[in-house]
C-alpha positions in Angstrom: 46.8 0.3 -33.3 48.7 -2.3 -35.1 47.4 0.2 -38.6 48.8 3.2 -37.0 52.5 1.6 -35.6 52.7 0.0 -39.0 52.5 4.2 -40.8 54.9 5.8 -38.7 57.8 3.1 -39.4 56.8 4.0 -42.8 57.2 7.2 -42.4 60.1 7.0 -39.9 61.9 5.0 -42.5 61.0 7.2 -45.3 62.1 10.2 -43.5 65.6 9.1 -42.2 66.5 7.3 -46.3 66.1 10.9 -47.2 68.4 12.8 -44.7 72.2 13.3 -45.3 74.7 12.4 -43.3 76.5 14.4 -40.7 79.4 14.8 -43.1 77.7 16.2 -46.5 75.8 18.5 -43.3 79.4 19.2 -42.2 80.8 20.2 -45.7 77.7 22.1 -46.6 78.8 24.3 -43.7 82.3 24.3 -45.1 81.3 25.4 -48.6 79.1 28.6 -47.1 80.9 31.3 -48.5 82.9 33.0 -51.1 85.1 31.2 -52.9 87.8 31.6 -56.5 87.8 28.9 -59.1 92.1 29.0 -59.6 92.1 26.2 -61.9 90.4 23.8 -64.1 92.5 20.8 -65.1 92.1 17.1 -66.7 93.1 13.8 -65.3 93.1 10.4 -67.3 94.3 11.7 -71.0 96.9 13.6 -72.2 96.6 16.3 -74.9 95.1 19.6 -74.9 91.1 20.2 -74.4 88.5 22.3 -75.5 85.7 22.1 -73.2 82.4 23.9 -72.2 81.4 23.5 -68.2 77.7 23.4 -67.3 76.7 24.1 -70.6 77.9 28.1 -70.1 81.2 28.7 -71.3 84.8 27.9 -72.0 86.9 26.2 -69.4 89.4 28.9 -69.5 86.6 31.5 -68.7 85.9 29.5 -65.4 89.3 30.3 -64.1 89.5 33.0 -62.1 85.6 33.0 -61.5 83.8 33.7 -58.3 81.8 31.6 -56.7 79.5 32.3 -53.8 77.1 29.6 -51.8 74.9 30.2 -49.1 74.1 27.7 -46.9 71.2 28.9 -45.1 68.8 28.8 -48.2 70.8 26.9 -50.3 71.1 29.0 -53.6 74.4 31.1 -54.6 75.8 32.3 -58.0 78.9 32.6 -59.7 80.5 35.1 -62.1 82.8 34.9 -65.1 84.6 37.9 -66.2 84.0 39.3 -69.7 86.5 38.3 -72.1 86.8 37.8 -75.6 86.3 34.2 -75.1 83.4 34.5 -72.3 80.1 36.2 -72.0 80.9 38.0 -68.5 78.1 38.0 -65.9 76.4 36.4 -63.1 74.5 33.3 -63.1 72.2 31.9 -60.1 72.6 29.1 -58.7 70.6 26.8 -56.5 72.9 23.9 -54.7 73.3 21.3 -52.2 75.6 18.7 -50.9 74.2 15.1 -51.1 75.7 11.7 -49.8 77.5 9.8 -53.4 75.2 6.5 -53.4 78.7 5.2 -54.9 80.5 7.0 -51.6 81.3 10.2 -50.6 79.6 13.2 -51.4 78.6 15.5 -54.2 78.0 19.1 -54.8 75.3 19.9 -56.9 73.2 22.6 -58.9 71.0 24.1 -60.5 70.6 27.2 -62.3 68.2 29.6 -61.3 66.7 33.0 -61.8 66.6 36.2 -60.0 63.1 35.0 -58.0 64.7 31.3 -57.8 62.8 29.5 -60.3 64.4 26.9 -62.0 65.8 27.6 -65.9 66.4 24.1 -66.8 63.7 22.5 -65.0 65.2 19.3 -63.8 68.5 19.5 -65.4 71.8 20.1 -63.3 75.0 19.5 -62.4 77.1 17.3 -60.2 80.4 17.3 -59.3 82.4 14.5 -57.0 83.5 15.9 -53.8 87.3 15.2 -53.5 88.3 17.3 -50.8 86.5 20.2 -48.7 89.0 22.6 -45.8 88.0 26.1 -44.7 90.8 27.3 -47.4 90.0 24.8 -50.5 88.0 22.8 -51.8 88.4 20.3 -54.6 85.7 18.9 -57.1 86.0 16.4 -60.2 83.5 15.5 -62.9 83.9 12.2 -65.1 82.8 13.0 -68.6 83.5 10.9 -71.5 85.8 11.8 -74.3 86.5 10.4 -77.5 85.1 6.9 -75.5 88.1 7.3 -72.7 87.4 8.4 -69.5 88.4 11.9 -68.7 88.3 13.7 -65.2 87.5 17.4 -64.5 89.5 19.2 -61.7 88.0 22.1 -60.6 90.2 23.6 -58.0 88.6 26.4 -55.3 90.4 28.6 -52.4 89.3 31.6 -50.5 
């Protein structure tokens, strides 16, 4: 008895460390949808920047891009236009919305392909949740540059 009471606060324990909270389930429900990429800026330096996102492409080709998540299976894509600067074209995504262990939340992913395997295997992407409303939704990445901080805006609307 005392075996048995002992394995399911185990796995009681195990099973509630791994759940989200009602706020990243909250936001996930937010996100479902389609939504534009309007603008990707820099906070913490001044200068101009040269800088490929999620190993793809050039900031600049990210602006204007769709996005799409769905949240009942948890994958989505997003597409870049052709340009002269970007290789145009969709790209699958697999994504989630995870409590920060550092606060907050985070929206990440993965890409996929067309039968939702992973590409990368474990490699993917996270991005700080700064704000998420039915109309916009804010994200910011800290990457290091030059050995100064840098931020990454990425600014979404539908």
């Amino acid at each position: 008895m005392i075996k048995s009471s002992i394995l399911f606060c185990t796995l009681s324990l195990s099973l509630f460390s791994c759940s989200t909270t009602k706020q990243a389930r909250d936001d996930r429900k937010t996100v479902d949808g389609t939504w534009t990429l309007n603008d990707v800026g820099y906070e913490g330096s001044d200068g101009d920047f040269k800088a490929e996102l999620f190993d793809d492409a050039s900031a600049v080709c990210f602006e204007g891009s769709s996005w799409f998540f769905r949240d009942n299976n948890s994958t989505g894509s997003f597409t870049i236009q052709p340009g002269s600067l970007c290789s145009g074209g969709e790209r699958n995504i697999r994504w989630s919305i995870i409590d920060n262990p550092n606060g907050g939340q985070q929206l990440q992913f993965k890409y996929i392909d067309e039968k939702k395997n992973d590409i990368n295997g474990r490699t993917g992407y996270r991005l700080d949740v700064v704000s998420i409303a039915p109309s916009q939704m804010v994200l910011k990445s800290d990457v290091t540059v030059d050995g100064s901080p840098v931020s990454v805006v990425y600014e979404f609307s539908r």
